[in-house]
DRENKOLLUM-783555 format. One record per residue: residue number from 1; residue in one letter; x, y, z of N, C-alpha, C in turn. Coordinates in steps of 0.02 Angstrom, whole numbers, always signed. Example, Ala and Ser with C-alpha at 12.3 -4.5 7.8 and 13.67 -1.06 7.14 Angstrom:
// residues 2
- 1, a, +660, -284, +390, +615, -225, +390, +660, -165, +390
- 2, s, +642, -112, +354, +684, -53, +357, +645, +2, +394
// end
This chain:
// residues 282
- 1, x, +1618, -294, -1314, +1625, -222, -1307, +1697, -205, -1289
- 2, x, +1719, -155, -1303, +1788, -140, -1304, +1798, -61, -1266
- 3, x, +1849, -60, -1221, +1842, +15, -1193, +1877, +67, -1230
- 4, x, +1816, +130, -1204, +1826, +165, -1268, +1917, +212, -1237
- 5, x, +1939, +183, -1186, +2023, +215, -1176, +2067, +179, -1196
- 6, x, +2079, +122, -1144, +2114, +67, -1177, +2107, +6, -1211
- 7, x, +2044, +11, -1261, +2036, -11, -1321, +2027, -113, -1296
- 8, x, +2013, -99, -1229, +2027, -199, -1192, +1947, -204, -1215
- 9, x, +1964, -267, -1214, +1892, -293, -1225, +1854, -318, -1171
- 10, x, +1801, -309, -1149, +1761, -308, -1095, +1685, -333, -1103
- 11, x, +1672, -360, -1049, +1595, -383, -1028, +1536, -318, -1083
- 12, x, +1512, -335, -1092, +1450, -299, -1133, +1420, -260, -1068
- 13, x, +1393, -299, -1013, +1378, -257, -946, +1413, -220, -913
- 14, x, +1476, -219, -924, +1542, -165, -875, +1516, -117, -862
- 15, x, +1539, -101, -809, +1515, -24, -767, +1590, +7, -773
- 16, x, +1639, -28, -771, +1716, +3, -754, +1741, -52, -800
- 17, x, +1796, -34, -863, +1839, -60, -857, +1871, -99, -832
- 18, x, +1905, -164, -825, +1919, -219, -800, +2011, -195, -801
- 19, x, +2047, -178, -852, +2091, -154, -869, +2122, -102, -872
- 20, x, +2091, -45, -863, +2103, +11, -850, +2073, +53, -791
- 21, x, +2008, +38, -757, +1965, +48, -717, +1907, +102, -738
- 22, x, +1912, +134, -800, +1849, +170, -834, +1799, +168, -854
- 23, x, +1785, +234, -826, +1690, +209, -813, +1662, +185, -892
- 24, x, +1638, +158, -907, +1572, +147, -963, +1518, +184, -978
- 25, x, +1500, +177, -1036, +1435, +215, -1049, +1356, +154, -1053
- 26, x, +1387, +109, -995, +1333, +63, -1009, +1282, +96, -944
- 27, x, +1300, +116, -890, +1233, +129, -844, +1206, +196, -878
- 28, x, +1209, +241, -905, +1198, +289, -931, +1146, +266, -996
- 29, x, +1157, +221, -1027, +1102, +192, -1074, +1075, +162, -1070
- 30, x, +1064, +112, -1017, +1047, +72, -982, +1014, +50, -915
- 31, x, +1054, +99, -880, +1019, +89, -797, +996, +157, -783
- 32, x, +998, +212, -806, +974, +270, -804, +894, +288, -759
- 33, x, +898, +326, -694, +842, +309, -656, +799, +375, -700
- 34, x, +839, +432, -718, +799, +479, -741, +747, +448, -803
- 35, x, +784, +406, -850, +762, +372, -909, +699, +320, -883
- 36, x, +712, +302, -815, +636, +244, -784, +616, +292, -776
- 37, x, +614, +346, -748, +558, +393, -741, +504, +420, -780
- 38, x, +556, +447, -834, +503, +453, -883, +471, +416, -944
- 39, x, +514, +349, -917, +466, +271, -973, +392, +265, -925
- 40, x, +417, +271, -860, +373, +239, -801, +306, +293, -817
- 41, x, +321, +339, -847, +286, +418, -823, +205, +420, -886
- 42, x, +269, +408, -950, +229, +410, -1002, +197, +335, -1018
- 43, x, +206, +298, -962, +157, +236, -985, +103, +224, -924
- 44, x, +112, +248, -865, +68, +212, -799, -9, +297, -819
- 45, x, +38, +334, -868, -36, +422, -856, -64, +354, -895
- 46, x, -99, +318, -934, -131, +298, -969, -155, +208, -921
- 47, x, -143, +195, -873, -154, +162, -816, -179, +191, -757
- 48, x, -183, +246, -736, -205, +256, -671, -261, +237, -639
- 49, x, -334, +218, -658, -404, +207, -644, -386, +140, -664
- 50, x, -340, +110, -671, -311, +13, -679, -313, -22, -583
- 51, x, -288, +45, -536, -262, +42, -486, -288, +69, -406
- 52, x, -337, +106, -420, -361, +122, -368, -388, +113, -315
- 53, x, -413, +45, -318, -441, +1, -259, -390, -17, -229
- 54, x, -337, -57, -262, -281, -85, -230, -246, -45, -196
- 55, x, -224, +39, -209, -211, +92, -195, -236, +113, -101
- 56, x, -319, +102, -123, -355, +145, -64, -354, +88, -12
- 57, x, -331, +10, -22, -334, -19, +36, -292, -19, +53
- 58, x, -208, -1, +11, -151, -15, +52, -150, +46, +96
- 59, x, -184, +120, +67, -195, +166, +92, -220, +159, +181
- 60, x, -276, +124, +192, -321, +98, +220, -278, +60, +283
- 61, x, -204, +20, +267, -203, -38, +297, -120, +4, +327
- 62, x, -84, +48, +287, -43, +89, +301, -47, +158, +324
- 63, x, -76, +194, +282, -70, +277, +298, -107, +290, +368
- 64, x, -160, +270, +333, -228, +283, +395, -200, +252, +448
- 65, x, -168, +182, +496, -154, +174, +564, -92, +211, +588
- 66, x, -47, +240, +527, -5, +264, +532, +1, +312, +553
- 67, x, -38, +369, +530, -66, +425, +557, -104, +439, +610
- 68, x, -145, +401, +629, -176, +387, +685, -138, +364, +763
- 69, x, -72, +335, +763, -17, +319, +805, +40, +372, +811
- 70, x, +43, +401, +753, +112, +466, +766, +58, +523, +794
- 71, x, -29, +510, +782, -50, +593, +804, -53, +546, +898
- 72, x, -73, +481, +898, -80, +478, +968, -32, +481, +1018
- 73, x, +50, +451, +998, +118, +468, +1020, +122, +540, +1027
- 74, x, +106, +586, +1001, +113, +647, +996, +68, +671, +1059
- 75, x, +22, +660, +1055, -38, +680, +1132, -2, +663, +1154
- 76, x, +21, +599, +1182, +35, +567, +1257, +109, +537, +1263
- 77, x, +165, +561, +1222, +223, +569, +1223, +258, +613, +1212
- 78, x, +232, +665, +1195, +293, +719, +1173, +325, +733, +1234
- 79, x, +294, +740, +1275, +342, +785, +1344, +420, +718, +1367
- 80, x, +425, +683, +1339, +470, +609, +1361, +546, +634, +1315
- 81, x, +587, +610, +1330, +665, +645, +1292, +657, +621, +1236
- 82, x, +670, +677, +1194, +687, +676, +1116, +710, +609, +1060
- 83, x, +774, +559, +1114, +769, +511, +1062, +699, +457, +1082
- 84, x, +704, +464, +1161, +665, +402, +1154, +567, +410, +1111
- 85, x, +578, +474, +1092, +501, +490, +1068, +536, +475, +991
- 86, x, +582, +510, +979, +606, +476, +917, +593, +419, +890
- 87, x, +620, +362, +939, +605, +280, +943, +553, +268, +931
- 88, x, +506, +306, +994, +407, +267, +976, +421, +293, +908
- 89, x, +426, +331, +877, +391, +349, +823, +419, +315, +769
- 90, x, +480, +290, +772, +518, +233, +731, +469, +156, +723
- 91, x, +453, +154, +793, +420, +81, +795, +361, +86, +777
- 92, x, +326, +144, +774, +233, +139, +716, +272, +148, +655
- 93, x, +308, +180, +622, +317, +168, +535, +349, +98, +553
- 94, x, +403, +62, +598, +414, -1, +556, +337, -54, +563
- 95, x, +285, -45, +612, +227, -79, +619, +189, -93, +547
- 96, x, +187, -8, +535, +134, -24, +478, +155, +11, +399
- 97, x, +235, +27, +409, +255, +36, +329, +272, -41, +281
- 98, x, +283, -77, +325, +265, -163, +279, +191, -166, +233
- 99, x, +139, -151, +270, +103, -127, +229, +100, -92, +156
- 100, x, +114, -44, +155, +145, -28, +94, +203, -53, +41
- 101, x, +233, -74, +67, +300, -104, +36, +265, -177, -4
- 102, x, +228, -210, +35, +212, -289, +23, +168, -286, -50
- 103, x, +132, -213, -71, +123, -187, -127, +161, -188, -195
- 104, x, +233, -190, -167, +277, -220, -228, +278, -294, -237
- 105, x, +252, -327, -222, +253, -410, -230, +193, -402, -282
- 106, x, +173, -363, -288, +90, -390, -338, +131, -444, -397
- 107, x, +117, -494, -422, +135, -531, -477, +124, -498, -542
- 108, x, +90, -455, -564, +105, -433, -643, +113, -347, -623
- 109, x, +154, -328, -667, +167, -250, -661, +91, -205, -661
- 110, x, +114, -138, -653, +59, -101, -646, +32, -74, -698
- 111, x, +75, -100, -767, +53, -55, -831, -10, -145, -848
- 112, x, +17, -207, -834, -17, -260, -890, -95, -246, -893
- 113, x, -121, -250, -807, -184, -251, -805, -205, -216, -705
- 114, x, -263, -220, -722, -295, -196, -660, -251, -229, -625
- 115, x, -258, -202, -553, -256, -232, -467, -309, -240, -434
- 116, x, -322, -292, -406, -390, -297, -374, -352, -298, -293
- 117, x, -415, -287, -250, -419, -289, -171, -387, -365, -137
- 118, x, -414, -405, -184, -425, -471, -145, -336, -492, -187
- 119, x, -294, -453, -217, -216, -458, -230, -175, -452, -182
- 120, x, -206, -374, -132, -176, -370, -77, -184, -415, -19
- 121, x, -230, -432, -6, -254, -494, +42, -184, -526, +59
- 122, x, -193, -570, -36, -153, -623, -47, -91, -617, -25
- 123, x, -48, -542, -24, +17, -528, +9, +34, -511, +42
- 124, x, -13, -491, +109, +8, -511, +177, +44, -559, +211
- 125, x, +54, -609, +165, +88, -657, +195, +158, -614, +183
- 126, x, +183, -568, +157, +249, -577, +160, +240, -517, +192
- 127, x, +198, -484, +255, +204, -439, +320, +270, -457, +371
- 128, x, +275, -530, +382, +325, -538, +435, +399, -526, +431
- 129, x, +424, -550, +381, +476, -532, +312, +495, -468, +327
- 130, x, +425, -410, +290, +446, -337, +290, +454, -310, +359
- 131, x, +413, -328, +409, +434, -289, +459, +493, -305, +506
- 132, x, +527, -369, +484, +581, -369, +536, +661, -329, +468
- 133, x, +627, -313, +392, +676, -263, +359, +669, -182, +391
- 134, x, +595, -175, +397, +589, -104, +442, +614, -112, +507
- 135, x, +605, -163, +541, +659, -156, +613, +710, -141, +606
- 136, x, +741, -177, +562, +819, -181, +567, +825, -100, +527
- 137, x, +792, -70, +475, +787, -4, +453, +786, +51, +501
- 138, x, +748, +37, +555, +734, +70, +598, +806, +81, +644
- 139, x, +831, +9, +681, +893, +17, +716, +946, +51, +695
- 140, x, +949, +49, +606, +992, +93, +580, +981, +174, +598
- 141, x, +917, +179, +568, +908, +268, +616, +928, +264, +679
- 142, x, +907, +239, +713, +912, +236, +790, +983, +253, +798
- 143, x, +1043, +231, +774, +1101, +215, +788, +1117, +264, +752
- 144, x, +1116, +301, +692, +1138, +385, +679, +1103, +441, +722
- 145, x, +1050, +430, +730, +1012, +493, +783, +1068, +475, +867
- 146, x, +1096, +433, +878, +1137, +439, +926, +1205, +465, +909
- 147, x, +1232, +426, +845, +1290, +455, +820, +1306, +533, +808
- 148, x, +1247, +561, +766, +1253, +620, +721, +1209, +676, +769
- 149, x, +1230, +670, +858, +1204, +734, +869, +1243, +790, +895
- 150, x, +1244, +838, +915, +1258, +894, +928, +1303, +942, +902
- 151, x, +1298, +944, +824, +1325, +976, +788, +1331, +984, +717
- 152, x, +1323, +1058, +697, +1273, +1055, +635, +1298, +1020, +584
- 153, x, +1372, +1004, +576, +1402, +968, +520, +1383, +895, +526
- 154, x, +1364, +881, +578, +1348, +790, +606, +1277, +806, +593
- 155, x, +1234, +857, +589, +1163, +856, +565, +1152, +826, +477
- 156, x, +1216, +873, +452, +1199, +844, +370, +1255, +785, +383
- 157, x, +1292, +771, +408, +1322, +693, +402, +1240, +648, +407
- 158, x, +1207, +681, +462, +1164, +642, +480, +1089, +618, +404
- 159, x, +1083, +659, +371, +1051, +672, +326, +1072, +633, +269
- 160, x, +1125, +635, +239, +1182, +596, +214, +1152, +512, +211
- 161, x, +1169, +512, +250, +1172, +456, +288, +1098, +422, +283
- 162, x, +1038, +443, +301, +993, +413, +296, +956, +411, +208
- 163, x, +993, +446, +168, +989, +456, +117, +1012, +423, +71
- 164, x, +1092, +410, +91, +1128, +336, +81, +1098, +266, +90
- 165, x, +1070, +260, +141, +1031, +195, +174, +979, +199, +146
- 166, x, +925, +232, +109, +869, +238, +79, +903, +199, +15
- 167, x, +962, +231, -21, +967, +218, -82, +992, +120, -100
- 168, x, +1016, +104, -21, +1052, +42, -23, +984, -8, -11
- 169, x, +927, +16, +15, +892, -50, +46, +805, -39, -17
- 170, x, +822, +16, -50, +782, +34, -102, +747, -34, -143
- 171, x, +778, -86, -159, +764, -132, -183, +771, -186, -151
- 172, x, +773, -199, -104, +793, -257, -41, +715, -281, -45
- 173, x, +654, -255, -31, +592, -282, -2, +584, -320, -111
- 174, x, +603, -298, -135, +587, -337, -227, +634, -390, -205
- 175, x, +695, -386, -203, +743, -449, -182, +704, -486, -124
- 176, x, +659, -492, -91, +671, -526, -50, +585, -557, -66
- 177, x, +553, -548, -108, +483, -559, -142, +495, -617, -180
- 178, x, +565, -603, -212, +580, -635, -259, +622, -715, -251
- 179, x, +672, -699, -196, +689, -743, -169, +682, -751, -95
- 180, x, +681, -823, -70, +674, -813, +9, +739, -819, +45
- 181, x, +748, -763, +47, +803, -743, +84, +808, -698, +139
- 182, x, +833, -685, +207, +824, -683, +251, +830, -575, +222
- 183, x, +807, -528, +275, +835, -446, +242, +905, -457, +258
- 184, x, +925, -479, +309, +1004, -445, +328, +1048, -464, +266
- 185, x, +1022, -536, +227, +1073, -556, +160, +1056, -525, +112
- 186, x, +988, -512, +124, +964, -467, +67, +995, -375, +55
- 187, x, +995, -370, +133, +1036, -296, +111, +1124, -310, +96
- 188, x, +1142, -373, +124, +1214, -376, +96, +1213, -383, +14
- 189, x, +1162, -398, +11, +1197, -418, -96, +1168, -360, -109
- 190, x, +1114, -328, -105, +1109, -247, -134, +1155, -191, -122
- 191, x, +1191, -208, -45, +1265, -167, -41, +1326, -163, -102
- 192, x, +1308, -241, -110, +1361, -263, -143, +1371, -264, -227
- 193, x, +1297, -290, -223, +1283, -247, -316, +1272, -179, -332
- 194, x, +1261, -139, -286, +1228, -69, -274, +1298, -44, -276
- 195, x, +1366, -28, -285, +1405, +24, -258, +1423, +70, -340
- 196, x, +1436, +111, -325, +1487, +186, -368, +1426, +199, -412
- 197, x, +1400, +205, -465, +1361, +238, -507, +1287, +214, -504
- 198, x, +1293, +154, -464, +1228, +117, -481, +1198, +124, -417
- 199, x, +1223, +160, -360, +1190, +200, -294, +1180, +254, -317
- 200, x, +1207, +298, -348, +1187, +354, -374, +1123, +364, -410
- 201, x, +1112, +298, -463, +1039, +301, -490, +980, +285, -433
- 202, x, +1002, +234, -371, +957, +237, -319, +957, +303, -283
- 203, x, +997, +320, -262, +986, +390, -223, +932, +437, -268
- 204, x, +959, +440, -330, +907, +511, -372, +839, +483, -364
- 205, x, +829, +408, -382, +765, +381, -385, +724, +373, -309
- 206, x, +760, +363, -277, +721, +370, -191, +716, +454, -182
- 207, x, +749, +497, -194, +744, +554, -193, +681, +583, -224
- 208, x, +687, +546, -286, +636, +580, -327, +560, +538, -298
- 209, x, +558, +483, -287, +491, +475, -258, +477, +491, -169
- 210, x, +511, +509, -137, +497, +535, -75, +484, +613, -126
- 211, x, +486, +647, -159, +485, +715, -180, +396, +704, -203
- 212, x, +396, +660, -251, +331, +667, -278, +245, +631, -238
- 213, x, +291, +601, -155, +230, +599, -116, +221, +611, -60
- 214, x, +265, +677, -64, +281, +725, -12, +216, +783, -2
- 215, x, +189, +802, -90, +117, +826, -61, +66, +819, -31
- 216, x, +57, +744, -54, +3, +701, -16, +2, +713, +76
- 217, x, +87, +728, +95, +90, +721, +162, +67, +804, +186
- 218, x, +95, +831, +144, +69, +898, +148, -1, +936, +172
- 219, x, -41, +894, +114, -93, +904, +113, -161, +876, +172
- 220, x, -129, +828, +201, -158, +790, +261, -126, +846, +305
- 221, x, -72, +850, +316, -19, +910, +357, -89, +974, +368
- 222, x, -90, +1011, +313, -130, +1076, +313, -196, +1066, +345
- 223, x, -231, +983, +321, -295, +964, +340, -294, +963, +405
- 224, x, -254, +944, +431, -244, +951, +515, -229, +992, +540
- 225, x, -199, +1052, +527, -178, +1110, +556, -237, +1155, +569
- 226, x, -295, +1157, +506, -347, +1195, +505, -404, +1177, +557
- 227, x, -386, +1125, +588, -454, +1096, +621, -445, +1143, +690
- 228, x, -378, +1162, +693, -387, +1189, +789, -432, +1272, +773
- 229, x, -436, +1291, +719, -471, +1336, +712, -551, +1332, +745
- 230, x, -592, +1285, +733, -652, +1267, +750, -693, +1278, +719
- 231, x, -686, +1315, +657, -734, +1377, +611, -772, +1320, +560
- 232, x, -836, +1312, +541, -871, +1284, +491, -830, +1294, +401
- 233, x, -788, +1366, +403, -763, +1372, +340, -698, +1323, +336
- 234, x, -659, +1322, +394, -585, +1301, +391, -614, +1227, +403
- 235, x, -663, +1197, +432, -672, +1127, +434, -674, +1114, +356
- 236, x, -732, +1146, +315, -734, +1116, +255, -696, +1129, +207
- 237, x, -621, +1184, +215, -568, +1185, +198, -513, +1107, +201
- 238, x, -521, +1115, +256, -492, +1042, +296, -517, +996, +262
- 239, x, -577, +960, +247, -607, +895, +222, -570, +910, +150
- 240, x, -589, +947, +114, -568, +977, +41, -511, +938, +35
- 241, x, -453, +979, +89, -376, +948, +81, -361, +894, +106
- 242, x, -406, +869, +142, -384, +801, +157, -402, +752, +116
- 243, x, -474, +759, +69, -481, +735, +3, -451, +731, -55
- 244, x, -394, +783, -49, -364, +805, -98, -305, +755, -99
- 245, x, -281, +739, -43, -213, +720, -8, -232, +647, -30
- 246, x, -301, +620, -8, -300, +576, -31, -295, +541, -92
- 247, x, -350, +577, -132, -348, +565, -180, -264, +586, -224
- 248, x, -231, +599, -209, -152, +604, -229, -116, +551, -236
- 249, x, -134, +501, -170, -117, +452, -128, -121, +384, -167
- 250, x, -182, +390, -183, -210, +343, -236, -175, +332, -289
- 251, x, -166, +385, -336, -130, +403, -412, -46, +386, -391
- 252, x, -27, +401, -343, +45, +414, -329, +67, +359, -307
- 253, x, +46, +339, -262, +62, +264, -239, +94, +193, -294
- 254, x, +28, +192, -345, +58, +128, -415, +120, +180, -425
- 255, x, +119, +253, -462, +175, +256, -516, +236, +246, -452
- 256, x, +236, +264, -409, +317, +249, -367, +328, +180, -335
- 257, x, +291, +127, -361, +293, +56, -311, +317, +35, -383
- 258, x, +289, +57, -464, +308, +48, -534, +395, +62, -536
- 259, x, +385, +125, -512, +459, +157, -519, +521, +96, -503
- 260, x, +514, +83, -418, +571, +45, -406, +550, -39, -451
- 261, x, +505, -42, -458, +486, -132, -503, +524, -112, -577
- 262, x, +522, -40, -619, +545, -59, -664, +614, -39, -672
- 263, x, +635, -3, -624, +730, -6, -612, +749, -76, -584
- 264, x, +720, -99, -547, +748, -165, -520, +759, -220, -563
- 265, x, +692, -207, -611, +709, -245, -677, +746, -228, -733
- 266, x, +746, -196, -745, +830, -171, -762, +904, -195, -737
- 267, x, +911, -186, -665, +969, -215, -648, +953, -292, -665
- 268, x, +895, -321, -653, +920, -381, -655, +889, -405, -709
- 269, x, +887, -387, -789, +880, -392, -876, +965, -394, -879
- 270, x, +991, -331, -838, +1058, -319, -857, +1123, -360, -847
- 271, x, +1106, -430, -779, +1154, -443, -757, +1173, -400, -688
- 272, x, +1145, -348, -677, +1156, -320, -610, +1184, -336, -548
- 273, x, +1136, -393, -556, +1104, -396, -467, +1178, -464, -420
- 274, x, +1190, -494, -487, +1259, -553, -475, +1333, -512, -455
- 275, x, +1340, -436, -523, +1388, -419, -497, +1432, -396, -434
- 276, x, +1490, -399, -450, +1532, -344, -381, +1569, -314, -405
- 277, x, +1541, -231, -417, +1594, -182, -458, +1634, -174, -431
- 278, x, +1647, -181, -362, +1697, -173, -328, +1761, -212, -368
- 279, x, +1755, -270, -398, +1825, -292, -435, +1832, -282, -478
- 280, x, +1781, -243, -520, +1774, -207, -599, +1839, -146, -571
- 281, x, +1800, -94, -539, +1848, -53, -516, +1946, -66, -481
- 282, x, +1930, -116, -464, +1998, -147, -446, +2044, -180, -481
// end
């Protein structure tokens, strides 16, 4: 492949110019998260009832204790200072968001064939793994909610920032399924293959799936709000949406655990995951 400025000849994978430092039109045809989205989109609608068991137990083994610990922190901690309630509430998602995550280890994608119950079982073993990546995920919040307070420009630094760190450790729990490698090395080589255009496709793509199972939270959200009412109508309002939420939960869960499995495979079909654009650019 040859660049289309200064005409040098270059890696077929280049992200930048070697010679000139210009960008390529290879992540754009190639690593494109909008383009997984809608491969991922128009192939898993014709999979969804492939997935649902596997779905309602990670549901089962994540959402549900999860929810059940931020509503009980909430009774019997709120009145305690702001970060340190912050913290409890850091340490139930890193407890039981491994749970969910260990869902990307399934061995065949979500389009080949069903998921059974007794799949998830089998990948608990790699619980210990994920939760000391959510610790160390966690210390990272911990350490901007101290940095980024008392002032509204350090609020969106602060935002920034955890948005950035979403997009860098996005594929760390697939890297680390794949090889046994400790998270802290594992987030150094996704730092390191991850920088200039190819964080950008992580950011849109973590963006875009915190966006699309953001109703689900919603909808549990409303289910709970209606209950202080006490009324027989708003209860069975409440069950409605909390059925609803669930059942969301179910469907939504494969296509965004699909999402990051089939960008990840991408970077690494592409040669990705070895590079350091950092000396492409240099």
């Amino acid at each position: 492949m040859n660049c289309k400025k200064c005409k040098g000849k270059i890696p077929a994978n280049s992200i930048f110019c070697n010679h000139c430092g210009t960008a390529t039109s290879f992540v754009k045809e190639n690593l494109s998260a909008s383009k997984t989205i809608r491969e991922v989109f128009s192939t898993y609608s014709k999979h969804i009832s492939k997935h649902i068991s596997f779905s309602l137990i990670t549901f089962i083994f994540s959402v549900v204790p999860l929810i059940l610990g931020l509503y009980l922190l909430h009774r019997n901690f709120v009145n305690i200072r702001p970060f340190f309630y912050y913290a409890l509430n850091l340490l139930v998602i890193s407890l039981f968001m491994p749970f969910w995550l260990i869902a990307l280890a399934k061995e065949d994608d979500f389009f080949s064939k069903s998921s059974h119950i007794s799949e998830y079982f089998a990948l608990l073993r790699h619980y210990p793994a994920q939760l000391v990546l959510c610790v160390a995920s966690s210390l990272y919040l911990l350490l901007l909610k101290l940095i980024c307070q008392g002032d509204p420009i350090l609020n969106l630094v602060h935002f920034i920032l955890i948005i950035y760190g979403l997009a860098i450790v996005l594929h760390v729990p697939t890297m680390m399924f794949e090889n046994p490698i400790c998270p802290i090395k594992a987030i150094k080589k996704a730092y390191t293959f991850g920088k200039h255009t190819i964080r950008w496709q992580n950011v849109f793509l973590s963006i875009f799936i915190v966006i699309v199972n953001v109703p689900a939270f919603l909808l549990m959200l409303y289910a709970n709000s209606l209950t202080k009412y006490n009324m027989l109508n708003t209860w069975i309002i409440s069950i409605i949406a909390l059925l609803l939420g669930i059942a969301y939960s179910l469907i939504i869960f494969p296509f965004s655990w699909q999402l990051i499995r089939s960008q990840y495979q991408k970077y690494k079909d592409n040669g990705i995951l070895e590079k350091n654009i950092e000396k492409e650019v240099s």
